[in-house]
C-alpha positions as YAML, in Angstrom:
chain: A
units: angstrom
residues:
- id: 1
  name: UNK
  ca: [-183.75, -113.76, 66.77]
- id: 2
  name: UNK
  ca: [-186.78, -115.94, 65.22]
- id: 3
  name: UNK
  ca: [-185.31, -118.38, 62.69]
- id: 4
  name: UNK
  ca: [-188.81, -117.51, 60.36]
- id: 5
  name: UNK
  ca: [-189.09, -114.23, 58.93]
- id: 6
  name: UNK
  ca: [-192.10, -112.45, 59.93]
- id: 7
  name: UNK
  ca: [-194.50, -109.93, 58.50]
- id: 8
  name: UNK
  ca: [-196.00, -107.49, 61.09]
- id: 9
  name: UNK
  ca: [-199.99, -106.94, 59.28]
- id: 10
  name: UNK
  ca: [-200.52, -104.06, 62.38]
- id: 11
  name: UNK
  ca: [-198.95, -101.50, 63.53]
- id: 12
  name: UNK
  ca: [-198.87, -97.61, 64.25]
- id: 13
  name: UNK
  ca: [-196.14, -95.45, 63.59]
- id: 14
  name: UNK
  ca: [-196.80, -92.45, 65.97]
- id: 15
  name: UNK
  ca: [-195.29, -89.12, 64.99]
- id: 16
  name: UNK
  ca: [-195.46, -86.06, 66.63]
- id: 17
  name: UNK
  ca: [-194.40, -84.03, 63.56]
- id: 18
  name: UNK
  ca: [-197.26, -84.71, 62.09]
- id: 19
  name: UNK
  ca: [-200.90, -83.89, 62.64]
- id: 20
  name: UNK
  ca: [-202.80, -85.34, 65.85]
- id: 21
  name: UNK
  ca: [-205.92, -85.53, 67.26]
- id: 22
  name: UNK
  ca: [-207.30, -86.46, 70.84]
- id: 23
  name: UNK
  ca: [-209.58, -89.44, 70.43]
- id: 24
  name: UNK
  ca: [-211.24, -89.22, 73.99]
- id: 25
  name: UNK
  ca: [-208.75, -87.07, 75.59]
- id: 26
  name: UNK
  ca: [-206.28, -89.57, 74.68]
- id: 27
  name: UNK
  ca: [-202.90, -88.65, 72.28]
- id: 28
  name: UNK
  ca: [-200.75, -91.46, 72.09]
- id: 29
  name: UNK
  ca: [-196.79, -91.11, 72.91]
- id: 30
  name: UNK
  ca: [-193.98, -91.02, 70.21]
- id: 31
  name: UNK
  ca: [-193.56, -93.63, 68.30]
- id: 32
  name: UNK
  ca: [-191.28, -93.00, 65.34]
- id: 33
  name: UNK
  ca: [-189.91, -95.19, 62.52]
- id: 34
  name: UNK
  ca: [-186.74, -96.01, 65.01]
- id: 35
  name: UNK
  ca: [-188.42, -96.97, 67.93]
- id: 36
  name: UNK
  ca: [-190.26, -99.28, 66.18]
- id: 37
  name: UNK
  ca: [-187.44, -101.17, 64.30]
- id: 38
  name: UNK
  ca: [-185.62, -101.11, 67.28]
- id: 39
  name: UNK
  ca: [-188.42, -103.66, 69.06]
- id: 40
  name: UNK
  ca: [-188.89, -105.26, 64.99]
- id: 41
  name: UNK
  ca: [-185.42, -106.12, 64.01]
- id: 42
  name: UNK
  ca: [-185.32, -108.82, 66.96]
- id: 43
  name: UNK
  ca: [-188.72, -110.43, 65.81]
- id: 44
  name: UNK
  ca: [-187.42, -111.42, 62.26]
- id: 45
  name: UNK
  ca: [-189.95, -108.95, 60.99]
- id: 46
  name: UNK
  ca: [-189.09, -108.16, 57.75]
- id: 47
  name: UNK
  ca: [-192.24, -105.97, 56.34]
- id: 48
  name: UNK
  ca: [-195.44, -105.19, 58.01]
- id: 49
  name: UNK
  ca: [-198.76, -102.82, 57.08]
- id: 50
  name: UNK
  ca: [-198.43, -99.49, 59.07]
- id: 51
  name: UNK
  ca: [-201.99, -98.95, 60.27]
- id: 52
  name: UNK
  ca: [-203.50, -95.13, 60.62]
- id: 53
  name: UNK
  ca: [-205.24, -94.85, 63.99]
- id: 54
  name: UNK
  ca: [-208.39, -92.63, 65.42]
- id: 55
  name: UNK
  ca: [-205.96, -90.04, 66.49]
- id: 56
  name: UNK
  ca: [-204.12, -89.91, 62.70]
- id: 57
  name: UNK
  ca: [-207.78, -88.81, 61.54]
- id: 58
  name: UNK
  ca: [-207.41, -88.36, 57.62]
- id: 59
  name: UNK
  ca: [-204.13, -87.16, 57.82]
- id: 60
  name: UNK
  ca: [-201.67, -88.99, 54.97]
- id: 61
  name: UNK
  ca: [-197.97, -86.92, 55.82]
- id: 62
  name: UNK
  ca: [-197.17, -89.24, 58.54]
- id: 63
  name: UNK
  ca: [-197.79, -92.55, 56.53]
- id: 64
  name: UNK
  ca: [-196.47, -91.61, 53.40]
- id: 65
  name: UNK
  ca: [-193.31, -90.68, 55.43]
- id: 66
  name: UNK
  ca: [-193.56, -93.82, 57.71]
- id: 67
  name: UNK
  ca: [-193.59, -95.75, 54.46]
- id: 68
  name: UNK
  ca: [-190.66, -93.56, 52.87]
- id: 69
  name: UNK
  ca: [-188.68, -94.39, 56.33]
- id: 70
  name: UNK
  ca: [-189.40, -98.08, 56.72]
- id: 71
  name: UNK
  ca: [-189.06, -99.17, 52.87]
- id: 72
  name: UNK
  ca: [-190.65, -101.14, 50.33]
- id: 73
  name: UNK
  ca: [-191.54, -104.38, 52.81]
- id: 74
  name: UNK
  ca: [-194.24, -102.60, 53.87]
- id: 75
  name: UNK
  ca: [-197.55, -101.17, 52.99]
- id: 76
  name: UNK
  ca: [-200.02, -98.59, 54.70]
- id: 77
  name: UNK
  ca: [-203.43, -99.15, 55.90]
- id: 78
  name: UNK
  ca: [-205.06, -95.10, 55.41]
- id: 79
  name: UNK
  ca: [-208.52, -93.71, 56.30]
- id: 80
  name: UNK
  ca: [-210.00, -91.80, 54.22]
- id: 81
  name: UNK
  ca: [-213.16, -89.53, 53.63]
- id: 82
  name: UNK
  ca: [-215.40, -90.63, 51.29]
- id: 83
  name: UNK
  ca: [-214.88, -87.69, 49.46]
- id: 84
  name: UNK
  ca: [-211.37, -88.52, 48.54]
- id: 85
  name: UNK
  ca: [-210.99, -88.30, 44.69]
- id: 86
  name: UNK
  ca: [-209.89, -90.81, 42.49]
- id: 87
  name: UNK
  ca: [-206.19, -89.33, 41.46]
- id: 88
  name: UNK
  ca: [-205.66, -89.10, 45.22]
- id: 89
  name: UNK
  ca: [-206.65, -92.78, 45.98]
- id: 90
  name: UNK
  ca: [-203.90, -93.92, 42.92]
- id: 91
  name: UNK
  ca: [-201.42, -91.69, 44.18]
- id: 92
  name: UNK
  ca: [-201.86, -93.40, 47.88]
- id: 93
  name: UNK
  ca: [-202.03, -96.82, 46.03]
- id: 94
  name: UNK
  ca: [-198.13, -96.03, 44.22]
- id: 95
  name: UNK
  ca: [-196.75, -94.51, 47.47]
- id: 96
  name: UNK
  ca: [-197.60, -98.06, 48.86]
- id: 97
  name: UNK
  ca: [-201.18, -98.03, 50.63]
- id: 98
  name: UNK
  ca: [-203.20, -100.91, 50.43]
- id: 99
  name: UNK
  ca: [-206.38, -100.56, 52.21]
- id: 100
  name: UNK
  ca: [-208.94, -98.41, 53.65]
- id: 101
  name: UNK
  ca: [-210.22, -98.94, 57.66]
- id: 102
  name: UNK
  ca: [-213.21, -97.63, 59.00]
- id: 103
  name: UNK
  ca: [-212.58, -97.49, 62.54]
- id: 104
  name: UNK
  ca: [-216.15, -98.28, 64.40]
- id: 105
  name: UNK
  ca: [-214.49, -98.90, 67.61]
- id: 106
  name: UNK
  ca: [-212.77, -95.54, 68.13]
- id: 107
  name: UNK
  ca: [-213.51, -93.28, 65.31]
- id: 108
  name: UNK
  ca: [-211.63, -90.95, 63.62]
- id: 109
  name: UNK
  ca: [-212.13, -92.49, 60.32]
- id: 110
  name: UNK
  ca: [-215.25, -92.26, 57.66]
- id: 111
  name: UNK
  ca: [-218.88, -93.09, 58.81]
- id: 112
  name: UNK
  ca: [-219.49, -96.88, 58.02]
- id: 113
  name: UNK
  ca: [-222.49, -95.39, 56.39]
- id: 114
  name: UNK
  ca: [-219.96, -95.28, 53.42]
- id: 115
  name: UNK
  ca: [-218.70, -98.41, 53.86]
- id: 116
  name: UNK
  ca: [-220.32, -100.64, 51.36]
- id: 117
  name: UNK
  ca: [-219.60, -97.12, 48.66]
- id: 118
  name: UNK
  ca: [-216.08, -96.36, 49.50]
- id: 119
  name: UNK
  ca: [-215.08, -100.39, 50.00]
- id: 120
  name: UNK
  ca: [-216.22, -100.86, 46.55]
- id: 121
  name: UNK
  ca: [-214.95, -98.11, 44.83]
- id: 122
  name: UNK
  ca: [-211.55, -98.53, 46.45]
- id: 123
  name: UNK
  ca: [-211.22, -102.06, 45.21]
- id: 124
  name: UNK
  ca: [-212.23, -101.14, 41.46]
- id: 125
  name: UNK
  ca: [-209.70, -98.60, 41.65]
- id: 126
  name: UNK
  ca: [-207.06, -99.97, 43.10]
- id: 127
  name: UNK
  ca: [-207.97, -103.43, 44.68]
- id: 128
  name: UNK
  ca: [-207.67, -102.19, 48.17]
- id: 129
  name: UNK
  ca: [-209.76, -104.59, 50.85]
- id: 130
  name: UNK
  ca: [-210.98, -102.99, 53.59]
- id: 131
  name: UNK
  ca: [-210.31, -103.07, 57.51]
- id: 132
  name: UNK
  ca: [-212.63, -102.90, 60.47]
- id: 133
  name: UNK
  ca: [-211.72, -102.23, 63.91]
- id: 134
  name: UNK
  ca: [-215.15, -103.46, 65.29]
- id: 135
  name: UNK
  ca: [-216.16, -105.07, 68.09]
- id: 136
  name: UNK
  ca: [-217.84, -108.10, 66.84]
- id: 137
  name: UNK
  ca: [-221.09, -107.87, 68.44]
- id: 138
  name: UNK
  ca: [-221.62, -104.93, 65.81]
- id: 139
  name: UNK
  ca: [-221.31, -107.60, 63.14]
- id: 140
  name: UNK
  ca: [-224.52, -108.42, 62.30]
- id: 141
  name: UNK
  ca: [-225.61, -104.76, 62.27]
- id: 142
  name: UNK
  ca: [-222.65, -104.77, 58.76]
- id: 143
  name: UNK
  ca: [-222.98, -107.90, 57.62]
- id: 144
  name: UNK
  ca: [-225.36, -107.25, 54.89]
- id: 145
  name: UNK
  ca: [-222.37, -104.02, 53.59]
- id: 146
  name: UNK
  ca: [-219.58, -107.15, 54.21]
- id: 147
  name: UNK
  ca: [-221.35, -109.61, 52.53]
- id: 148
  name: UNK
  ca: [-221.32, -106.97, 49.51]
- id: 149
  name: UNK
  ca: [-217.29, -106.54, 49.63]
- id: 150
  name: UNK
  ca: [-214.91, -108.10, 47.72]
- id: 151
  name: UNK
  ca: [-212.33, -108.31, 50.85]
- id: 152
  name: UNK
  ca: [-212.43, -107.65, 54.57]
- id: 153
  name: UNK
  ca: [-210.33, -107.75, 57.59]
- id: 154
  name: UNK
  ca: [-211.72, -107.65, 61.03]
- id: 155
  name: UNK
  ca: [-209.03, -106.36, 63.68]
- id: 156
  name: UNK
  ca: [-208.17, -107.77, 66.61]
- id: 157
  name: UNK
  ca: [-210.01, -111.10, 66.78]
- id: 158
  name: UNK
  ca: [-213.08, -109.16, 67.13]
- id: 159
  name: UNK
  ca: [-212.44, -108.13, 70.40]
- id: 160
  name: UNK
  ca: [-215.12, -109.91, 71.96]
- id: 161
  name: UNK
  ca: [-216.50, -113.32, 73.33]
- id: 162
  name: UNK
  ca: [-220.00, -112.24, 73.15]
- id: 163
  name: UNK
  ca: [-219.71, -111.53, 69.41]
- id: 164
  name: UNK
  ca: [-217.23, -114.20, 68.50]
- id: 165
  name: UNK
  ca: [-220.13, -116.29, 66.82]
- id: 166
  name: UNK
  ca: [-220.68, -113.42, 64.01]
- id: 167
  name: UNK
  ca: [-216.78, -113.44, 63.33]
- id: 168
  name: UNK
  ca: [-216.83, -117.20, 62.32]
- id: 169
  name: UNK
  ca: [-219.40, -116.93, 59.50]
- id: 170
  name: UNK
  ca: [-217.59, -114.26, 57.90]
- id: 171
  name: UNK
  ca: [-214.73, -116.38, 57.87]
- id: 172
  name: UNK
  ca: [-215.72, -118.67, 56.33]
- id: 173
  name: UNK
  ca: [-217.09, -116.47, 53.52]
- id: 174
  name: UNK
  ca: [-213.13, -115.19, 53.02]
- id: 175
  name: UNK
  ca: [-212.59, -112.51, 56.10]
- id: 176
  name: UNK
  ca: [-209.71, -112.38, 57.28]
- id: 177
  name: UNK
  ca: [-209.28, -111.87, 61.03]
- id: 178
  name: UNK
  ca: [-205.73, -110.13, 62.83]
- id: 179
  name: UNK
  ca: [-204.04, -112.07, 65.54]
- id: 180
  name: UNK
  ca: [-203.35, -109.32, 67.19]
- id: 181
  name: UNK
  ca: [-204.05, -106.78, 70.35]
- id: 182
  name: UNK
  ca: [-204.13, -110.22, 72.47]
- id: 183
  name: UNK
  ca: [-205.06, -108.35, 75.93]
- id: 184
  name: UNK
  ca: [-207.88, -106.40, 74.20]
- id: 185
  name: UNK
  ca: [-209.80, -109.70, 73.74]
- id: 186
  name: UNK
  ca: [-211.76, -110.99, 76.66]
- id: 187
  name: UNK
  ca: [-211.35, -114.72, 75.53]
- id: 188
  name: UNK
  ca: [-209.00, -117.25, 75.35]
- id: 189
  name: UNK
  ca: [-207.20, -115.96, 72.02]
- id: 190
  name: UNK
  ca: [-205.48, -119.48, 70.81]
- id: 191
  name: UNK
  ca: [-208.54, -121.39, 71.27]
- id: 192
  name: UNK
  ca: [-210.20, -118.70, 68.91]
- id: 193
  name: UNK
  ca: [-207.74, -118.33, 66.46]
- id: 194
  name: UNK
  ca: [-207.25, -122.34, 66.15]
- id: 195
  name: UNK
  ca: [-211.25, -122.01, 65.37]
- id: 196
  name: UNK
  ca: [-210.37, -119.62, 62.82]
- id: 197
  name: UNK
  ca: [-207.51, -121.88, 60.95]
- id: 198
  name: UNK
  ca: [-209.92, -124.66, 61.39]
- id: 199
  name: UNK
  ca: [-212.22, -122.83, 58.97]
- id: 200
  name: UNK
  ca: [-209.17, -121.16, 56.72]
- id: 201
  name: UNK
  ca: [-205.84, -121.66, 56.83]
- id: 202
  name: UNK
  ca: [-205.75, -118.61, 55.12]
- id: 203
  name: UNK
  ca: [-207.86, -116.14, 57.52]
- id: 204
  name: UNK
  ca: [-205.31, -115.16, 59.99]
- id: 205
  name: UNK
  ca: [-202.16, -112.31, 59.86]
- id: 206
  name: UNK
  ca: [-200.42, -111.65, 62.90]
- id: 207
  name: UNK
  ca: [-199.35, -108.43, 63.75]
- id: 208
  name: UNK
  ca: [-197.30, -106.98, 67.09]
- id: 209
  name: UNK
  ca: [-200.15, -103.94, 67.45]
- id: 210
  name: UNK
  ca: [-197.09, -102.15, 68.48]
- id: 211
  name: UNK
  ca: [-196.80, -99.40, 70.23]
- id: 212
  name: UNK
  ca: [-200.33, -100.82, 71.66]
- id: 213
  name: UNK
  ca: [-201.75, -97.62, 72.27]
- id: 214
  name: UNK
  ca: [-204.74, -98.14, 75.47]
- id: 215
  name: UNK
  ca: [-203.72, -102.38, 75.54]
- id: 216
  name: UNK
  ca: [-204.43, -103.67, 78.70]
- id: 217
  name: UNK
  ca: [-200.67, -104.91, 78.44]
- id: 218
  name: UNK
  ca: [-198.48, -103.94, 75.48]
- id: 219
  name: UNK
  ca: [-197.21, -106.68, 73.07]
- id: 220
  name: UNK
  ca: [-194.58, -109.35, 74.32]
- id: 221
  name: UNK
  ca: [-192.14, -111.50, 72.54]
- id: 222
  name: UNK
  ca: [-194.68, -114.36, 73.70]
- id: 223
  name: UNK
  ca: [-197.59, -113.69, 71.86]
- id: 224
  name: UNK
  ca: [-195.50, -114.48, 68.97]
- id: 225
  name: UNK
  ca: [-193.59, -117.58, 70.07]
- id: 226
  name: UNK
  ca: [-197.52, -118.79, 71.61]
- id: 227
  name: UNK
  ca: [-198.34, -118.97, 67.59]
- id: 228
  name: UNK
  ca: [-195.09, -120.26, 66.84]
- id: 229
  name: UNK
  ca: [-195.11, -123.19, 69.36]
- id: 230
  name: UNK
  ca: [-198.96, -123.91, 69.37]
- id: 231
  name: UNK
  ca: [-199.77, -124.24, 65.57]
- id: 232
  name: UNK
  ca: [-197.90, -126.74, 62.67]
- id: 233
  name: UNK
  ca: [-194.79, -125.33, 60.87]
- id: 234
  name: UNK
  ca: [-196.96, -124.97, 57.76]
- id: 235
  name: UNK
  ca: [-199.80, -123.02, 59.53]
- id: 236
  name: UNK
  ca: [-197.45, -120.84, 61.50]
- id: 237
  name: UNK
  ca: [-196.20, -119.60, 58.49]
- id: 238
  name: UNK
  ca: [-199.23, -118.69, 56.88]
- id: 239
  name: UNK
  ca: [-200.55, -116.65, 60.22]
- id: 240
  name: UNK
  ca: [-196.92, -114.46, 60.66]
- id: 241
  name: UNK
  ca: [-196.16, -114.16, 56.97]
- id: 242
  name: UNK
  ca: [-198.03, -116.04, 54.21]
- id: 243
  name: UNK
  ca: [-201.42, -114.93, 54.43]
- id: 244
  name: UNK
  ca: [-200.46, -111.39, 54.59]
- id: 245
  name: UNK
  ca: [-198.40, -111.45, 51.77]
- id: 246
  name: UNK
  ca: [-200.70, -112.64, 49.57]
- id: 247
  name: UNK
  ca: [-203.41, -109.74, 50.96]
- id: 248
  name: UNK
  ca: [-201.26, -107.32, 51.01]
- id: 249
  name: UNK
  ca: [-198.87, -107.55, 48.21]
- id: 250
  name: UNK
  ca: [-195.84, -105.14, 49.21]
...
């Protein structure tokens, strides 16, 4: 058991019960409410942001029902068409989502075409930031639409070396950047995420990724003791718990 308590800012809850799609041929395996605690409850995690992936689509069932399961320590993290009308945005917002993604990796999710539209209107309505599972060499391509919003979370460190240098100036504007999916990055991830705490303390959540749906490897106990070990008391708090409390606001 970690002494610290932990919040988990990504994760999928994978349902079979609930609507699916093939993203690429691809459906993911079970992975209900109880499989995940089971792997959580060691960790110290006490709360976490329950992510929708491409294969979820727009479907809300699962997540509000993930959410139901798992309590009020955690929050979702929905996509959405841009379509969606106001009443049903508030009525995801009381049921416990706080943000929007737009999945530009994968898809499955709304066009970024409506991101700058739908990240704004989302955070009138009901303050929601908004997450992008991008491969940062697509940055500068958005980063006229970021620039624009009022919050932003890049997943996954940005996946790549090659596009690592975009990631850092939107940091220091206020992104925030996910420690997690550690074998999807092609770079040393503590070097880059001590660059990212160099420029804000307050940029990085951690997050298992769990199940880790198409990882190279899944997640392992030691991605989360390599944060634990490798950054101050103070700052290792901010990256598993801190700075995703504040963002997220369970």
């Amino acid at each position: 058991m970690f002494d610290q308590p932990v919040f988990d800012a990504h994760l999928h809850i994978i349902d079979h019960r609930f609507p699916l799609q093939p993203n690429e041929g691809y459906l993911p395996a079970d992975f209900p409410v109880a499989d995940y605690l089971k792997q959580a409850t060691p960790l110290n995690i006490q709360g976490g942001a329950v992510v929708s992936g491409s294969f979820q689509g727009f479907d809300q069932a699962y997540l509000l029902e993930a959410l139901k399961q798992l309590g009020p320590g955690y929050v979702g993290v929905t996509q959405i068409p841009a379509s969606t009308t106001d009443e049903e945005i508030i009525a995801l917002h009381n049921a416990g989502v706080r943000a929007v993604r737009f999945n530009v990796q994968r898809g499955g999710s709304e066009s970024v075409k409506y991101l700058e539209r739908l990240g704004l209107r989302v955070y009138e309505l009901v303050k929601w930031h908004v997450e992008l599972y991008v491969d940062s060499r697509q940055l500068p391509g958005l980063s006229t639409t970021l620039h624009k919003l009022p919050a932003v979370v890049i997943d996954h460190l940005g996946l790549s070396r090659a596009g690592f240098k975009y990631l850092l100036p939107l940091v220091e504007k206020g992104a925030r950047v996910k420690a997690t999916g550690f074998s999807r990055c092609d770079f040393d991830v503590l070097t880059a995420m001590r660059q990212i705490t160099a420029i804000n303390a307050g940029a990085l959540l951690f997050g298992t990724d769990l199940p880790s749906t198409r990882a190279p490897r899944p997640f392992a106990v030691t991605d989360l003791q390599m944060i634990q070990n490798n950054f101050p008391a103070n700052i290792a708090a901010k990256i598993c718990r801190e700075n995703a409390l504040a963002l997220y606001r369970p």
